[in-house]
KOLROMAR-870526 format. One record per residue (C-alpha): residue in one letter; x, y, z. Coordinates in steps of 0.1 Angstrom, whole numbers, padded with zeros to 4 digits, always signed. Each point is the difference from the previous one (the first is absolute). Layout:
REM KOLROMAR-870526
aXYZ;...
END
This chain:
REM KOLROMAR-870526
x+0349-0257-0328;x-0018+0034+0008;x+0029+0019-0002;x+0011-0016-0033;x-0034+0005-0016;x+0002+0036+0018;x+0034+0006-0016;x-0011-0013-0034;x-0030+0022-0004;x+0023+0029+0010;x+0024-0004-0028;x-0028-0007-0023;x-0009+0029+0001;x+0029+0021+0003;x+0007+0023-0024;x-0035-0005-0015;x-0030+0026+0000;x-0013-0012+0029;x+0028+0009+0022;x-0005+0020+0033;x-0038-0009-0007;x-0004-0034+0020;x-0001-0006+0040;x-0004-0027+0018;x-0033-0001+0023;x-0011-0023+0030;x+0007-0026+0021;x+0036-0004-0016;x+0005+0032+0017;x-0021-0007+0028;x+0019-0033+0011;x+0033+0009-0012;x-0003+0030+0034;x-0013-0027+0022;x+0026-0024-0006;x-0024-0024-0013;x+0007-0024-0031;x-0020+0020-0031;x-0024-0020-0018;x+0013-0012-0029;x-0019+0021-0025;x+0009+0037-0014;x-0028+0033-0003;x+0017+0029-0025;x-0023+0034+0001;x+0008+0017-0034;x-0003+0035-0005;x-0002-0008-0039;x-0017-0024-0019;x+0001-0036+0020;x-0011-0019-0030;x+0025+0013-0020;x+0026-0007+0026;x-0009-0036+0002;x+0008-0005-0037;x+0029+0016+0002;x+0012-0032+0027;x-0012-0024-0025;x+0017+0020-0028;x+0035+0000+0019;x-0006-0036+0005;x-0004-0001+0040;x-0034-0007+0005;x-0005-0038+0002;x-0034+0003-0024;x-0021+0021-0012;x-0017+0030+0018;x-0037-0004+0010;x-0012+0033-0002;x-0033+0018+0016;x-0007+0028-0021;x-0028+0017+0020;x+0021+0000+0032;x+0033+0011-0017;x+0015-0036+0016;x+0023-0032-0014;x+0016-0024+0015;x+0033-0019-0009;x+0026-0019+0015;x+0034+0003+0001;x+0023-0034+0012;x-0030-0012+0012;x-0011+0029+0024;x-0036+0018-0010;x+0003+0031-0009;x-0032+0025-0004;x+0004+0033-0013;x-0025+0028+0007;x-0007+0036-0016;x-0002+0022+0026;x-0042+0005+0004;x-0025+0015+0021;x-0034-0021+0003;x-0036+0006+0007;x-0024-0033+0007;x-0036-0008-0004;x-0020-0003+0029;x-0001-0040-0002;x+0031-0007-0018;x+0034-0005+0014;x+0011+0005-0036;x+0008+0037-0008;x-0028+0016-0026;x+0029+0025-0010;x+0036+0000-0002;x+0020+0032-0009;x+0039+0008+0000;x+0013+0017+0029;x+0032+0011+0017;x+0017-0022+0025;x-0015+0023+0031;x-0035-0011-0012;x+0006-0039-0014;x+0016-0006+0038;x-0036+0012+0019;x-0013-0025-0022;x+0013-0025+0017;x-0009-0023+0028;x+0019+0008+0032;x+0027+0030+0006;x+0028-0029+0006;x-0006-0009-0034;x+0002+0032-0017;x+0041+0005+0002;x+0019+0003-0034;x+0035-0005-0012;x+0013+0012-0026;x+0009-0030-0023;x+0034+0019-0010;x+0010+0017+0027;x-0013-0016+0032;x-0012+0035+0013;x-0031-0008+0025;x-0031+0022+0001;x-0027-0002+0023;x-0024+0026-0020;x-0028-0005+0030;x+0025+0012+0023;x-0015-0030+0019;x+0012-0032-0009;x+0032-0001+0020;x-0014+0015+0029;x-0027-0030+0001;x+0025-0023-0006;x+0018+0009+0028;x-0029+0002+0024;x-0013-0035-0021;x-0031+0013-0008;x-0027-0008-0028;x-0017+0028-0010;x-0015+0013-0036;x+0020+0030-0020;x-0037+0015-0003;x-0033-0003+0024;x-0003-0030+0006;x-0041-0004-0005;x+0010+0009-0037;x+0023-0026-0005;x-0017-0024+0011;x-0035+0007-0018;x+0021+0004-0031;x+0016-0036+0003;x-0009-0021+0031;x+0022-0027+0000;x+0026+0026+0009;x-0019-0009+0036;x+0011-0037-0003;x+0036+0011-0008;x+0004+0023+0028;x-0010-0025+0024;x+0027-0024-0014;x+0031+0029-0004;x-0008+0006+0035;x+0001-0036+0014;x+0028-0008-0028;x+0026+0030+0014;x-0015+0003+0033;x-0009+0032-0001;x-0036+0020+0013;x-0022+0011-0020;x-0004+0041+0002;x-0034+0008+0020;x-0013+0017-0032;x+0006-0028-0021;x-0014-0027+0028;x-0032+0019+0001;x-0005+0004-0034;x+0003-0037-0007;x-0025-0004+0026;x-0025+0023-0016;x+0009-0012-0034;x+0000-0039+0008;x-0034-0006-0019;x+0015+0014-0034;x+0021-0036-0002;x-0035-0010-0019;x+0013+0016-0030;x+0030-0021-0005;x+0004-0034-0013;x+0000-0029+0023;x+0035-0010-0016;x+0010+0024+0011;x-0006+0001+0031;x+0012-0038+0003;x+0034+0013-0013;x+0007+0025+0028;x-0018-0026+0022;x+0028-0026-0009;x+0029+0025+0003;x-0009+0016+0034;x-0004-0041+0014;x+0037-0006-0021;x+0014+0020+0019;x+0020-0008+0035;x-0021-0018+0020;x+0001+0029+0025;x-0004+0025-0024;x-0027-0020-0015;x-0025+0000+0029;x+0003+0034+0006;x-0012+0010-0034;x-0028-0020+0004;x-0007+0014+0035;x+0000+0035-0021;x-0022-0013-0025;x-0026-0013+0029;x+0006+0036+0020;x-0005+0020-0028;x-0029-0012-0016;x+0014-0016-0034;x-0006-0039+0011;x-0033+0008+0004;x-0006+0009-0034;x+0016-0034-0015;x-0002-0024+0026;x-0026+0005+0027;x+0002-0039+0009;x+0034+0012+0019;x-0014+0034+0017;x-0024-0027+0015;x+0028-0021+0022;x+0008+0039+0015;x-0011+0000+0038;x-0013-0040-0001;x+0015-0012+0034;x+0015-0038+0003;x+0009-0022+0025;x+0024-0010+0026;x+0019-0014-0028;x+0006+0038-0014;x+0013+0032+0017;x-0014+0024-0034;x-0034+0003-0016;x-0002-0022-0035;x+0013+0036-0017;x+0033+0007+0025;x+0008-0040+0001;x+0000-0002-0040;x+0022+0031-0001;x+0021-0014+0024;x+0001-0038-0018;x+0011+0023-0031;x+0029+0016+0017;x+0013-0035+0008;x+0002-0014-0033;x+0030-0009-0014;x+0015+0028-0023;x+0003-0027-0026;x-0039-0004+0003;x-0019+0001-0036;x-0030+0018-0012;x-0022-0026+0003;x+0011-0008+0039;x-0003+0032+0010;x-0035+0002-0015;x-0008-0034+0016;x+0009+0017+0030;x-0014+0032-0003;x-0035-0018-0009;x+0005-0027+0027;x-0023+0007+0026;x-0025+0019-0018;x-0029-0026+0002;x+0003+0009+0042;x-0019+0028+0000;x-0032-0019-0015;x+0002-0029+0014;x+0012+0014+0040;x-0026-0016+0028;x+0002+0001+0042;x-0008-0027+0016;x-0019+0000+0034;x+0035+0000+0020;x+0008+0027-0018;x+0028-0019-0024;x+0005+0022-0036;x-0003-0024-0029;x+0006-0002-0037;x-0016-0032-0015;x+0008-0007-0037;x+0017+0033-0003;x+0024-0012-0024;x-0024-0013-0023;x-0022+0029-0002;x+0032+0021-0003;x+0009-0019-0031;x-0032+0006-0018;x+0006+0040+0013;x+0036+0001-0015;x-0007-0014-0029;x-0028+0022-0006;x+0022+0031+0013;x+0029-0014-0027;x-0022-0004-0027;x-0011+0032+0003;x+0032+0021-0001;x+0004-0022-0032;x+0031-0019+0015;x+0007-0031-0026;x-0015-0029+0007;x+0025-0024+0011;x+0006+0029+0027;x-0035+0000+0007;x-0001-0040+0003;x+0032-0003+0023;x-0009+0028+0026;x-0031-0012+0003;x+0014-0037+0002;x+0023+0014+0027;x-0026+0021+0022;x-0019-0036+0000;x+0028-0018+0011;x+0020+0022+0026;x-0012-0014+0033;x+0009-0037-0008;x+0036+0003+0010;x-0013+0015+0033;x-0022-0030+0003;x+0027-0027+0004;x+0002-0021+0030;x+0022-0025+0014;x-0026-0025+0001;x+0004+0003-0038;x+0007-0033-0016;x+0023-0001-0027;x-0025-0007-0023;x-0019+0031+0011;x+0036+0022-0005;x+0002-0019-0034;x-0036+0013-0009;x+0007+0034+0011;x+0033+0000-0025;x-0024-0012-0025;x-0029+0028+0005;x+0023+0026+0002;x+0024-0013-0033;x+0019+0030-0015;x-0012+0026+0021;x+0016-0016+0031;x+0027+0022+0004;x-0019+0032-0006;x-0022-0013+0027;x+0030-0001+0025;x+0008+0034-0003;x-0039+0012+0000;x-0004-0019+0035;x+0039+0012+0011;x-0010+0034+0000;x-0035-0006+0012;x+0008-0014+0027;x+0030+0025+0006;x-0030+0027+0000;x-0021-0018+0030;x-0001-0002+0035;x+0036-0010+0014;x-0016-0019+0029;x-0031-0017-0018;x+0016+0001-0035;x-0006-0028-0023;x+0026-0035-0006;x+0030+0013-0013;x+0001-0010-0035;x+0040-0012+0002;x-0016-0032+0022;x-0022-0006-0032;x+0030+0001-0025;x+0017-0022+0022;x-0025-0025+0002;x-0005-0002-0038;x+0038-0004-0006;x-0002-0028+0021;x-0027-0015-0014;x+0014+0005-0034;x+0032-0013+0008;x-0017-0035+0013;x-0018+0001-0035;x+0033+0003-0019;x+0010-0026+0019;x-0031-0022-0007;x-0001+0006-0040;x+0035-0014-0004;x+0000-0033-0012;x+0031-0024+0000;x+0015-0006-0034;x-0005-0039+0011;x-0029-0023+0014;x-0001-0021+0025;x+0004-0034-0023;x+0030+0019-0013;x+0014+0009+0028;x-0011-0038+0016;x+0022-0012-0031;x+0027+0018+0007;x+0005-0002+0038;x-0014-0037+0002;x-0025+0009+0020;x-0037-0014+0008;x-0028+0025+0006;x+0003+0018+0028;x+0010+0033+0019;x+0033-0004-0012;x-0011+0007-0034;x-0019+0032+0013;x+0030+0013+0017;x+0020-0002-0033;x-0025+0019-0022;x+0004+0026+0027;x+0034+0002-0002;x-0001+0004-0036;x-0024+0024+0000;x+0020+0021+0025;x+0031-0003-0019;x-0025+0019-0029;x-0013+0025+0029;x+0044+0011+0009;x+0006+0001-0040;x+0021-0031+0002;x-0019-0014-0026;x-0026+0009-0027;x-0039-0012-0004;x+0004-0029-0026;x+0032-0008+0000;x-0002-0036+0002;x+0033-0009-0005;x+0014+0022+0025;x-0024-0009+0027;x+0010-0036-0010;x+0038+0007+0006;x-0012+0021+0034;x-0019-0028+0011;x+0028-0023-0005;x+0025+0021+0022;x-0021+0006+0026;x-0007-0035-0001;x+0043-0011+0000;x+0001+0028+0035;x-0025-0019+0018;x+0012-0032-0008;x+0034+0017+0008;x-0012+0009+0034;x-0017-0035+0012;x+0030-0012-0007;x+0024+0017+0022;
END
């Protein structure tokens, strides 16, 4: 699809003014030399008017709608079979001192709109027309080989100009596994406070896509985030489970051992699990006491933690059925843990019940919690719980079947007088529902069943 929508543009344009005046830009490059799949969305650089080339895409009928154009930056954005397309005059920029938004926007050759730009491994262009590369920093493919991050300009600028660039850098680095240059880590760590300039939705967004990533990935952005300085600018809740030591039960502090429960989620995992677990034990630090042997404990942690996530959530402006699930979830996550097999099934039937639809995202929460504990002192492996309920379940399909007849009907038919022999019947019925043999309410084919089974036993007594 990227190369079709790629090709399309191409002979859009061909022949037309704009010819020899577009290049691709980014992380189509970017991935493309890493043998990663591209993101499925297309930045053009235009050395000409980018407004003007938009049109022309809806003019030769290729662009799936309408351009939606931002005059002040020289920007629009189409799409082309369903790929996003955004097409940029080449600019320079200069920002306010508390805006992330740029006060003034100017044309500007491609050597200048590429120091613009975030991080030197984003900065390589391809010429739409002929595929010639350039690396105009004389730095990008250098840091792509090494897999550095590191800004086209000083760093300390970039970042006062727009500081989510911080958050970003931290997530190209845990997304590509590369290191951040020691410039670059510095500066972040000087400029961390400036995040107070940019819009908590914002900052969820890069929050969400650095925890989206792979699980292993994942944790070590947010490891970044805490090293750096940037968590504690959003979420100081979570700087304060750094250093908080546990007990036997746990071989981490409540930091390392929710880092390590992340890296054991399933890669399948969703946003709100991952949050669930990334907020899971952040009650312990607050509610963390020693008793007189010396034993670490964490009383009502988990209800305290969800009153702390869903204030966190909130927050960061995360939508509130987000904020009402995680919270639900951070509540909720030691009760799988709690199972014993003194249970009664009653007691397995209640915890079904508590737990309702978030059952399964409970599993996996407590799977890779306990995966992240103590090997000799870890807690009841969660697969002993699963089993229990699909017993229990099982015996309650088996109880809520009825048998298409009753025992005067079944009496009637068999000539029998109340007894266990009517009992043992019903059952057999209702077993022949349980193997498929026969369906719930079928009265006349339980009838004819009945009948049969009735004709073998008489068969049998007598031989």
């Amino acid at each position: 699809m990227l190369d079709e929508a790629i090709s399309t543009i191409r002979n859009a344009f061909c022949g037309s003014p704009f010819e020899g005046k577009l290049f691709l830009v980014g992380g189509l490059i970017r991935d493309r030399l890493l043998g990663l799949p591209p993101e499925q969305d297309i930045d053009l650089v235009c050395l000409c008017d980018a407004l003007e080339a938009a049109r022309w895409l809806q003019n030769a009928g290729v662009a799936d709608h309408s351009p939606v154009v931002y005059p002040r930056f020289g920007t629009a954005m189409v799409s082309v079979r369903g790929i996003q397309v955004e097409l940029a005059t080449a600019r320079r920029e200069s920002y306010a001192p508390h805006s992330r938004k740029p006060e003034r926007v100017e044309p500007a050759t491609l050597e200048e709109d590429v120091l613009r730009r975030d991080f030197t491994v984003n900065t390589l262009l391809e010429d739409l027309f002929t595929g010639e590369r350039l690396d105009l920093t004389g730095r990008a493919l250098p840091d792509l080989e090494a897999r550095i991050i590191r800004t086209p300009l000083d760093p300390n600028e970039t970042f006062i100009d727009d500081p989510l660039r911080m958050l970003r850098a931290v997530r190209f680095a845990a997304k590509l596994e590369f290191q951040i240059e020691e410039d670059t880590w510095n500066a972040i760590r000087e400029c961390a406070g400036r995040l107070e300039i940019i819009s908590r939705e914002r900052i969820r967004d890069e929050l969400a896509k650095t925890l989206m990533l792979h699980p292993r990935r994942a944790a070590r952005g947010l490891d970044l985030m805490m090293q750096s300085g940037l968590m504690a600018q959003f979420a100081p809740e979570i700087v304060e489970m750094v250093g908080v030591e546990q007990n036997v039960f746990h071989l981490y502090d409540v930091w390392t051992h929710t880092l390590k429960a992340i890296e054991n989620l399933p890669e399948e995992s969703s946003l709100d699990e991952r949050l669930a677990m990334l907020l899971h034990d952040v009650g312990k630090p607050r509610t963390r006491t020693v008793d007189e042997a010396g034993g670490v404990h964490f009383y009502g942690h988990q209800q305290v933690g969800e009153e702390m996530a869903g204030e966190l959530l909130h927050r960061l402006k995360f939508p509130n059925h987000t904020v009402t699930r995680v919270s639900r979830l951070v509540a909720q996550h030691m009760r799988i843990g709690e199972y014993s097999d003194e249970w009664s099934d009653s007691a397995v039937r209640r915890l079904v019940r508590d737990l309702g639809e978030d059952m399964e995202s409970l599993f996996t929460i407590a799977e890779a919690d306990r995966a992240a504990c103590n090997p000799e002192h870890h807690y009841l492996d969660p697969a002993v719980v699963r089993g229990r309920i699909r017993k229990v379940q099982e015996e309650a399909d088996y109880a809520r079947v009825q048998s298409p007849l009753d025992g005067r009907e079944i009496m009637r038919i068999a000539g029998l007088a109340p007894g266990p022999e009517v009992g043992r019947l019903k059952d057999y019925l209702v077993n022949e529902i349980l193997e498929g043999r026969l369906a719930e309410g079928d009265r006349e084919a339980a009838e004819r069943l009945l009948r049969q089974r009735l004709e073998q036993e008489h068969g049998r007594q007598g031989d």
